[in-house]
Each structure stands twice: as structure tokens, then as C-alpha cells.
C-alpha positions as CSV (number, residue, x, y, z in Angstrom):
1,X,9.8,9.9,0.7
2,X,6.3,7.8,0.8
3,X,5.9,5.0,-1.1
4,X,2.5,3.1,-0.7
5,X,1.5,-0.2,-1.5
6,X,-1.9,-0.5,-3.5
7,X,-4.0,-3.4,-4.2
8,X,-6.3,-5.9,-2.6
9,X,-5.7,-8.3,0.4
10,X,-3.7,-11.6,-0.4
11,X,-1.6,-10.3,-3.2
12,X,1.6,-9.6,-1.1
13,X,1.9,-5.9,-0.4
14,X,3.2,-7.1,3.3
15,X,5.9,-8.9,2.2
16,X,6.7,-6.7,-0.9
17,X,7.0,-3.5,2.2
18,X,9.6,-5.8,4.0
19,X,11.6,-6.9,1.0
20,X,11.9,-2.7,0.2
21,X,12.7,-1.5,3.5
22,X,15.7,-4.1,3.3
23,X,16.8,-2.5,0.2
24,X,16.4,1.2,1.2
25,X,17.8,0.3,4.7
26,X,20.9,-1.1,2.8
27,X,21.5,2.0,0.6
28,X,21.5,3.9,4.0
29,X,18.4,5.2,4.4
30,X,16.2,5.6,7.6
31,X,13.2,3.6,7.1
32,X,10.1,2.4,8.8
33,X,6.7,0.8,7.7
34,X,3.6,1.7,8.0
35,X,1.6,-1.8,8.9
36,X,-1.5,-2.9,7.5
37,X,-4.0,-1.0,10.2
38,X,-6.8,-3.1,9.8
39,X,-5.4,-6.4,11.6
40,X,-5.5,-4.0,14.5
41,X,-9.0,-2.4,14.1
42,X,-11.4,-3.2,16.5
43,X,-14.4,-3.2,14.7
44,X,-15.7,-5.9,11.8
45,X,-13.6,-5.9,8.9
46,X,-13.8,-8.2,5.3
47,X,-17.1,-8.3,3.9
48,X,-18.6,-7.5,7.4
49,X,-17.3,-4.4,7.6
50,X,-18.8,-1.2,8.9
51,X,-18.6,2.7,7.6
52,X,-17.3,3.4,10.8
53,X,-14.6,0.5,11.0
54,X,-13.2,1.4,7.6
55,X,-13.2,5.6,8.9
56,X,-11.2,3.9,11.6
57,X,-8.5,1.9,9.3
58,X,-8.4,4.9,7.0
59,X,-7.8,7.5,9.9
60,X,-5.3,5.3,12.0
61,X,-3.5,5.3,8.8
62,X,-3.4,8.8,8.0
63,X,-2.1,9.5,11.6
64,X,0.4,6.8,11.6
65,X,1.8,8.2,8.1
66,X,2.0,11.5,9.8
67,X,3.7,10.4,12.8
68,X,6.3,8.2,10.9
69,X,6.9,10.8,8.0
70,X,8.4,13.5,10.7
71,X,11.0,10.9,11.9
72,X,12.7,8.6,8.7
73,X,14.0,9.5,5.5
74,X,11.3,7.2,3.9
75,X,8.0,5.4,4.6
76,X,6.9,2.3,3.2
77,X,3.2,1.9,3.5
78,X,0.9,-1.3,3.4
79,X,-1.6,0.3,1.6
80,X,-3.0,3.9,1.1
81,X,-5.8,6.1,1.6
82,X,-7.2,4.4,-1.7
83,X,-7.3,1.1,-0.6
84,X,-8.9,1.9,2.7
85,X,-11.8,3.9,0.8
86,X,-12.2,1.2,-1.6
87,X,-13.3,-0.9,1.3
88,X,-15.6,1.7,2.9
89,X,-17.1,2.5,-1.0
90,X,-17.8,-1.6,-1.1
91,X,-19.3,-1.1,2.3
92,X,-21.2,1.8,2.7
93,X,-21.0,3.7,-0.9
94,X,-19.1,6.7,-2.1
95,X,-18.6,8.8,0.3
96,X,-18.8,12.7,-1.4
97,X,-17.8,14.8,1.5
98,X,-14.2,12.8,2.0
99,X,-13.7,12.4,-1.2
100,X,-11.5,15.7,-1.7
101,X,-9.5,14.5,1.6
102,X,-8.7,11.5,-0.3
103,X,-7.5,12.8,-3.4
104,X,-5.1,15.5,-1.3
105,X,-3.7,13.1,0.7
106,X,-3.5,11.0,-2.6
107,X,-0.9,13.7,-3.5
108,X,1.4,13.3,-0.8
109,X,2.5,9.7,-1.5
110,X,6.1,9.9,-3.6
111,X,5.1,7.0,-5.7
112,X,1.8,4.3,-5.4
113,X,2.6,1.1,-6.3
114,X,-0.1,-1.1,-7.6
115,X,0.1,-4.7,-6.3
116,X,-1.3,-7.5,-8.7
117,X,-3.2,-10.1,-8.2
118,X,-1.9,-13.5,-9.0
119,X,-3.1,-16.3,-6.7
120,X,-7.0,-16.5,-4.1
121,X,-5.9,-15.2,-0.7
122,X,-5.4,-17.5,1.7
123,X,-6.5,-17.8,4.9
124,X,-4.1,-16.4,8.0
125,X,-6.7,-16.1,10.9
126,X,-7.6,-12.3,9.3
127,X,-8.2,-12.2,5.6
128,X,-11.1,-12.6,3.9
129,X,-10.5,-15.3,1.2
130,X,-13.2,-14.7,-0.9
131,X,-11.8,-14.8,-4.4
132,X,-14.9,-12.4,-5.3
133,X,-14.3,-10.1,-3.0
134,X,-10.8,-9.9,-3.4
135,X,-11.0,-9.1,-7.1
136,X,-14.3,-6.8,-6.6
137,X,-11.8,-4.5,-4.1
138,X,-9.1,-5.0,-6.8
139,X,-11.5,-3.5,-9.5
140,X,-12.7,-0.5,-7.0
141,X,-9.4,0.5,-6.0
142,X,-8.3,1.0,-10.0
143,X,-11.6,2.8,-10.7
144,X,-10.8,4.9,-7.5
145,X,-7.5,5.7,-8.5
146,X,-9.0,6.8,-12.2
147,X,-11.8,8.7,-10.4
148,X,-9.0,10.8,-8.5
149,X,-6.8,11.4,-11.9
150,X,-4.0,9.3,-9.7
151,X,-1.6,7.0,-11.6
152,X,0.4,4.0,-9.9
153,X,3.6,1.8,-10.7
154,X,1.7,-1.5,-12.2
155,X,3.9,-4.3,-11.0
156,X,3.7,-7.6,-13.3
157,X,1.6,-10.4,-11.8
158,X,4.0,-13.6,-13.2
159,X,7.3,-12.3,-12.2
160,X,7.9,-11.4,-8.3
161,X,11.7,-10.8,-9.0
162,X,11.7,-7.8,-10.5
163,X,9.0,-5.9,-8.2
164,X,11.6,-4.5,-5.9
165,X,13.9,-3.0,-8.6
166,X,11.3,-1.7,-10.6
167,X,10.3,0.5,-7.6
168,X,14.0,1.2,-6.5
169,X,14.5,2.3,-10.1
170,X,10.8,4.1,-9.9
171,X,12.2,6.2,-7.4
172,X,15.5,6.7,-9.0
173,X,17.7,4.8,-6.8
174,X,20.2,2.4,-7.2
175,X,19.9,-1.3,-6.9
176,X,22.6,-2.1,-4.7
177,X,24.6,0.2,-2.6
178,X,27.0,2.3,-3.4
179,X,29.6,1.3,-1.2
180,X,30.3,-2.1,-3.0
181,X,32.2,-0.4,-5.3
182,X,34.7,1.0,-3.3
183,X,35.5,-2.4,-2.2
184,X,36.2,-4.0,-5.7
185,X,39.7,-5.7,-7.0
């Protein structure tokens, strides 16, 4: 099972991965996270980025997927192909000859889960906090995802609660594990 996180920077995909791999570690599952790649990218990123950093982010993701997939039950991922293209297409253009790369690997993600936005980013020593650029990505990634035929699980932007269920019940698992009930009075 791979579930990515999709949507711009600031809107809480890194926490949202976190709060999910508590829950699907709890119901027994082997789980690990794919981390945001391009806080570790060695090239410009934001609104100074470079075709070439974003084919890094995008490729370091594809191979950490790959790497992670063969070992747990499920993979939680801070973002997806999509997201990392979006950046590259707000860099450098459309890119035609990966395009059909991107809408494979697309395929092999369980469920996308689209990430609102509900507040500016804020500064952490990385992230852009351009409130333009933020929602200029946020608009390219859902034309992206419409260009590719590729639907997501929208999450609502005014209630934070209920984002972990609704992918838990997305992916047709139950809220709480099992084994509480053979503990009950």
C-alpha cells in the first residue's frame, strides 16, 4: 500500500504523514515514510529553482518509494510525482517527454490525498512563504492531476480532525485497532 500526500508547501502534508503512520503502525502494520526530498536537495529550490534540481527531487523520490515499497506493508509519502512536476512545470514548463513517466508512476500510488490550503506558509529556515507561490503550485498540481485523468481524496480545509479517518476509512481500514475489543468488560 502507497498512500501520497499532494498539495503545496505549508499546508501540513508532513505532519498529516506522521499523524497516519501512528495510526497504521497501531493497527499493526509495517510502516515507513517517505520524507519530503527536497529539504535535502542540493540544488536551489522555491521560486529559484532549476529543471535540474526539481529532476533531482522528483528522481530521489521515485527511488526512495521503490526502495521503501520492497520492505513495509505500507508507505506514506510527503508528496508525489505530481507535486514534484508541478514545481519543475512552474520552473521550466511542461515537460512532454516525462510526461507519460509521470502519469505511470501516478498509477502506482494506492490512494493520493490532496492536502488543502488553509493558512500562508510559514517560514522554517526552507519554505518558501510566498503566499503567491504557494497557491500558484496549489493550482498546477490540481490542473496536473486533471491533465493525467488522476483523481485524489480532497481533505476539508476548516477541520484538521477528521483528515486522518477519512483516509483510514479511504483505504478501508478501521479507526482504531482491533484488538481493543477483545479487551472490553
Amino acid at each position: 500500500m502507497k498512500i501520497a500526500f499532494i498539495g503545496t508547501h505549508g499546508v501540513g502534508k508532513t505532519t498529516l504523514c506522521f499523524e497516519l503512520a501512528a495510526s497504521l503502525k497501531r493497527l499493526d502494520l509495517g510502516v515507513d515514510l517517505v520524507k519530503e526530498v527536497a529539504r535535502s536537495c542540493p540544488l536551489p529550490i522555491n521560486r529559484d529553482t532549476t529543471a535540474e534540481a526539481q529532476n533531482w527531487i522528483l528522481h530521489t523520490q521515485v527511488a526512495q518509494e521503490i526502495e521503501l515499497a520492497a520492505a513495509f506493508d505500507a508507505i506514506i509519502c510527503d508528496r508525489a510525482v505530481v507535486d514534484n512536476y508541478a514545481y519543475l512545470v512552474h520552473a521550466a514548463g511542461r515537460q512532454p517527454d516525462m510526461e507519460p513517466f509521470i502519469r505511470t508512476w501516478l498509477e502506482s500510488y494506492t490512494l493520493l490525498v490532496k492536502v488543502p490550503v488553509s493558512a500562508p506558509p510559514s517560514y522554517d529556515g526552507t519554505r518558501d512563504t510566498s503566499v503567491e507561490f504557494q497557491l500558484a503550485i496549489d493550482a498546477l498540481i490540481d490542473e496536473l492531476m486533471g491533465i493525467f485523468g488522476m483523481t485524489s481524496l480532497a481533505l476539508p480545509a476548516d477541520d484538521r480532525t477528521v483528515w486522518v479517518p477519512r483516509v483510514l476509512a479511504a483505504l478501508d481500514l478501521p479507526g482504531r485497532p482491533p484488538q481493543l475489543g477483545l479487551f472490553a468488560t
